[in-house]
Each structure stands twice: as C-alpha cells, then as structure tokens.
C-alpha positions in Angstrom: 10.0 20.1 -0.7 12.0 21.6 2.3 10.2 24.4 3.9 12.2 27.6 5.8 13.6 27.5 9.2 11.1 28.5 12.2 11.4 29.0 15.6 10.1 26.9 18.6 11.6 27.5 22.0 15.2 27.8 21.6 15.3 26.2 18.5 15.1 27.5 14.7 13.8 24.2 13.1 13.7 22.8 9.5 12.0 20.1 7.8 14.0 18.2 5.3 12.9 16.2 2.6 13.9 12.6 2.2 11.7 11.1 -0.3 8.2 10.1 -1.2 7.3 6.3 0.0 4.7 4.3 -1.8 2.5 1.1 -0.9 -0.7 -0.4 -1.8 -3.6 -0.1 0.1 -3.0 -3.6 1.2 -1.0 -2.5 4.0 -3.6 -1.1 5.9 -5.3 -2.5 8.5 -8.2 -1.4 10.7 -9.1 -1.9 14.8 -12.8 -2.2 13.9 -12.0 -5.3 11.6 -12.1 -6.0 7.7 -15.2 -4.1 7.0 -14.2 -1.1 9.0 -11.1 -0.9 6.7 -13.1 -1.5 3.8 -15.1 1.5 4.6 -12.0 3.6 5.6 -10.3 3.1 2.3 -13.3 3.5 0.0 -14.3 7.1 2.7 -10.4 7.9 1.7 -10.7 7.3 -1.9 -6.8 6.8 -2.8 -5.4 4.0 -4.8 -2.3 4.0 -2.9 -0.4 5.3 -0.2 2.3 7.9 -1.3 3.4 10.0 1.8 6.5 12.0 2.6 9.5 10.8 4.3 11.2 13.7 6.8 13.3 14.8 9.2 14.2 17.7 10.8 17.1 19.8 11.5 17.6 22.0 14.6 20.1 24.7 15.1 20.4 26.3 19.0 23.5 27.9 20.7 25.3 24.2 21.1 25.1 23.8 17.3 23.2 21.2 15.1 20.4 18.6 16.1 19.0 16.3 13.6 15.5 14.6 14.6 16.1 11.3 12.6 17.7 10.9 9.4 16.2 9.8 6.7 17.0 6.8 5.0 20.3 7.7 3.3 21.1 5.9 0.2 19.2 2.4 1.1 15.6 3.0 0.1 16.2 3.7 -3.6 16.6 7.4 -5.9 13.2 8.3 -4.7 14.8 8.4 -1.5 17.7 9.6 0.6 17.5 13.4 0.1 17.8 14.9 3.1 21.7 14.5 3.2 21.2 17.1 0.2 18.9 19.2 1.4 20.9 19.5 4.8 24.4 20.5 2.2 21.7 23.0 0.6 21.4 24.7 3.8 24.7 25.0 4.7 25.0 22.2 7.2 27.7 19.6 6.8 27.7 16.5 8.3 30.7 17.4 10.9 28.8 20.0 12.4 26.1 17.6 13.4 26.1 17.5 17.2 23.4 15.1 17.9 21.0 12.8 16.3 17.8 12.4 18.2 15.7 8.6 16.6 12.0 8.2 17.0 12.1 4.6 16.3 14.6 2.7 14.8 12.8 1.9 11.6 15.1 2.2 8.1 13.0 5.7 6.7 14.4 7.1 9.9 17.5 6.0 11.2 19.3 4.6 7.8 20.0 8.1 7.0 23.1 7.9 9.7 25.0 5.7 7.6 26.5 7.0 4.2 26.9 3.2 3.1 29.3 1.4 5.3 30.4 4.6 7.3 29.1 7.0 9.7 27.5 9.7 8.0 27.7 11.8 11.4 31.4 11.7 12.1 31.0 13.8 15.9 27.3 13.2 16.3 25.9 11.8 19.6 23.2 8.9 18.7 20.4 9.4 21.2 17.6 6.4 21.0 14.2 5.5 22.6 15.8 3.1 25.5 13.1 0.2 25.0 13.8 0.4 20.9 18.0 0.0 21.2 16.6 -2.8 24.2 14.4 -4.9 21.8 16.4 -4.2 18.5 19.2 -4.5 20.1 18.9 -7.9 21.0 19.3 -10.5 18.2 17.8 -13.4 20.6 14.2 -11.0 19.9 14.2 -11.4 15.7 13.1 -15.1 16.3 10.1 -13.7 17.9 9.5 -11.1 15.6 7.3 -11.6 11.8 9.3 -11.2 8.7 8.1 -7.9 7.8 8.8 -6.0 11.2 12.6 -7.4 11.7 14.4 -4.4 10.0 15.0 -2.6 13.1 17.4 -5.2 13.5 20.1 -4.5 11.0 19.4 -0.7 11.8 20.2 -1.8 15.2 23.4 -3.2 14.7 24.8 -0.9 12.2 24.2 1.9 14.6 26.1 -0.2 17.4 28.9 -1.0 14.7 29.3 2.8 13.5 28.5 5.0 16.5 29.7 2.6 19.2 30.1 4.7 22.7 28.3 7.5 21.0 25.2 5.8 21.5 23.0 6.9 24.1 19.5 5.8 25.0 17.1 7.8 26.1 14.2 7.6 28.8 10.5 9.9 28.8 11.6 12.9 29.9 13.8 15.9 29.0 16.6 14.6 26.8 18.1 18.0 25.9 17.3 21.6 27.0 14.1 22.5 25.9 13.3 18.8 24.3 11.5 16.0 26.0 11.0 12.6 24.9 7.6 11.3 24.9 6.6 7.6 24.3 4.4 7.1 22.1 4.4 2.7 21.9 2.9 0.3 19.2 4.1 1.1 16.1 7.6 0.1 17.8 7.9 -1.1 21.4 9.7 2.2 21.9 8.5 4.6 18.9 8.6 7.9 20.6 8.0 11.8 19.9 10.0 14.5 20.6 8.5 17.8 21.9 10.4 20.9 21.4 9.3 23.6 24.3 8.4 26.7 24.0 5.9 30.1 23.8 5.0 27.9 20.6 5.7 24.0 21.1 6.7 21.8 18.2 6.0 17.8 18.5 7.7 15.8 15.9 6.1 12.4 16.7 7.9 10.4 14.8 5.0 7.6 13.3 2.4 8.1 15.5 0.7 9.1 12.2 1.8 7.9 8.7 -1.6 9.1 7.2 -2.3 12.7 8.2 -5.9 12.9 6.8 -7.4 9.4 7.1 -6.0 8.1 10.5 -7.2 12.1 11.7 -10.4 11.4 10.9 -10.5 7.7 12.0 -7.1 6.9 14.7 -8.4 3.4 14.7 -6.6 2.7 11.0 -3.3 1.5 11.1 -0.4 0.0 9.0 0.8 -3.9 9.1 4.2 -2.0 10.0 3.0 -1.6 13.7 4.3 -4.1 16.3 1.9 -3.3 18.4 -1.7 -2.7 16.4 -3.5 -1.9 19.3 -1.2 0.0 21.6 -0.3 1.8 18.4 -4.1 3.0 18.2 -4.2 4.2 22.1 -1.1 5.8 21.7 -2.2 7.5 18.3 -5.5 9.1 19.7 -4.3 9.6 23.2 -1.5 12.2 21.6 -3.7 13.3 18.7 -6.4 14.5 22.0 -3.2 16.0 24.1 -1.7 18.1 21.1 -5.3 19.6 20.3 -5.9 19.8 24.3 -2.4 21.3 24.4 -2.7 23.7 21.6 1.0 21.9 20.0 2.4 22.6 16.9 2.6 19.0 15.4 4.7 17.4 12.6 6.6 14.3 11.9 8.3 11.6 9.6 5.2 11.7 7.3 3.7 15.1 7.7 3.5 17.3 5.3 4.4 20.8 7.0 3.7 22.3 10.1 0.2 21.4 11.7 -2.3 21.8 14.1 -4.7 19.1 16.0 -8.2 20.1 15.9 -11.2 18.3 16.9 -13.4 17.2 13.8 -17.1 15.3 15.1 -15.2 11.7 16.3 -12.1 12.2 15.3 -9.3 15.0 14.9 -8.1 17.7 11.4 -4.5 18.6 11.2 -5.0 22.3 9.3 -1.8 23.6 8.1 -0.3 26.5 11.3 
C-alpha cells in the first residue's frame, strides 16, 4: 500500500509499493551459528519470510528523485508496481530527473528498465561507486557464488541503457540536502541515503530486510549478503546512530515510516 507524501528537509517524499517478496526461512542465517538461528526463528515464530519491496519518490524545486526502482516487470505479477503507483500519483516517467540505487540488487534497480528499454528516458543514474566497481566488472562473477551474481546483469543493463547518464557516487552529499552513507556487507557498496533536515529521513536501502527480528537481534542475516559479517557491523552500527541520532528511518523492506529505539540488547522500529 503507498502511503501520502511527507516532508523531510527540502523534500516531500513517498513510499511506493512494488510488491511483496517471499522465501523460506532457509535463507536465513545467523552470526552466532546454527543454534543461534534456530533460536531466532523459533523467538520469531513465522513460517516464511514475506516482506515488502519499496522505493521512494521525491519531489524538490529541480523536479523528481526516485530512491531505487523497484523491480519493474522481472520479478513476476506480485511484483513491479511501483511504475503504477508513480502514474497514480501523477508522475510520469519523463519527469524523472534522477535515480539514486542503494545497491544494485534486481528488487531495486530492475525497476529502471521497462523490458529492453529505459524506463527513465532523462533520468541521471546515480550508484554506490564500489557497487557499479565490482558489478561492473565481469572478470569478478567468477569469484562470486551462484546466488549473489545478479548484480551482474543489473549491472550491465544499466551500462547498456543509461550509458553517460551513469554516475557513481562516493559517501558524502550526493544532491542538496542528501548524503550517501555506506552501509557494506550485504553488497560491497550497499549504501543508505539520508535526506537532511529539521526531521531526517534515512532510506537505508537493505541494511534491514526484517524490521522486527533483525531489530531485536542485528546479528541475523540473509544468504543474500556478500559480506555476512560486515553486513552485521554495518547493520547495528546504523541501527545505534539513527536511535543516537533521533532519524526518521525506512527502506526497501520497511513497512512505513519508523523510528530506532533501544529495546534491552537490541533496537524497536515503532511506527513515527
């Protein structure tokens, strides 16, 4: 369900609906080891994952910002919605300005491709520099398991289709009133965007897939990350800053707007 726009700094922002993805509980892993996931799953009680896939669209005086995409027609009818939702709003896909990618992962970036065309005919691509550097390079899918080598074809089609319009992106303010902030593991350059203001927004991409459960206990993770263990530093080091920081949070599987409180060892995210 898409919510109503709300401001943040300079920015009026939206969360769009793409979809609902859904996985057995297989794909979860643990830092603590096999029994620590046991115990996290059985605590969590679900008998599957079934999260929502967003992004987020953000209208300022220079026009429309999307904060990745969605997965466009790739993912199957219980995806690619968001290209909808944006036409329900009024915003067509010329008047897209810029596209600013968390990581380039298919439930977030496939959404810039209407099949074999751009979707975002004047849009701007801007990408975590050290995702279009790994994915970017073919010579790196050799070294990289089976199940993490999507980013890949994401890459390419995003060189193929955007070409020049490509520009990638260092920590650090990549339009006024938005900074980058890396956020590594799940992808060597998975990174969060944080909207500035009297009220800061940060959309942080992955950094959680599982509000409640890896909340509670950061140290649970999904075979998706490249980086298992930087994944986990990365996840509570935000999860402590955004709380510390008072932040506004959401992100590609957030539902709504939240904020980071701490809860005994680990964090809440109550709905703001």
């Amino acid at each position: 369900m898409n919510g109503t726009w709300r401001r943040f700094g300079s920015y009026d922002v939206l969360a769009l609906h793409d979809g609902i993805f859904e996985a057995p509980l297989d794909v979860l892993i643990h830092a603590g080891g096999q029994a620590a996931r046991d115990e996290a799953v059985a605590r969590w009680g679900r008998p599957k994952i079934s999260i929502p896939v967003n992004c987020f669209a953000l209208k300022d005086a220079d026009g429309i910002t999307l904060i990745d995409a969605g997965t466009g027609p790739s993912w199957g009818e219980a995806m690619g919605h968001a290209p909808a939702a944006m036409v329900s709003t009024g915003i067509a896909p010329e008047q897209v300005e810029r596209v600013l990618i968390t990581h380039l992962h298919g439930d977030h970036a496939l959404g810039l491709f209407d099949r074999e065309r751009a979707r975002f005919a004047n849009a701007e691509i801007i990408v975590p520099e050290a995702d279009l550097a790994f994915f970017g390079e073919e010579a790196n899918r050799a070294q990289t398991p089976p199940n993490r080598q999507g980013g890949f074809a994401v890459a390419a089609a995003v060189k193929k289709h955007y070409g020049d319009r490509i520009r990638p992106a260092a920590a650090g303010t990549v339009r006024p009133g938005i900074s980058l902030i890396p956020l590594p593991g799940h992808t060597f350059g998975h990174s969060g965007y944080l909207i500035e203001g009297e009220e800061s927004l940060l959309l942080w991409g992955d950094a959680l897939h599982l509000s409640d459960l890896q909340a509670s206990d950061p140290d649970v993770g999904l075979v998706y990350d490249f980086d298992a263990a930087t994944a986990v530093a990365s996840r509570r080091a935000i999860l402590e800053r955004a709380a510390r920081e008072n932040w506004l949070v959401s992100g590609g599987h957030v539902e709504g707007f939240r904020r980071v409180v701490e809860n005994g060892s680990g964090y809440e995210l109550i709905p703001a």
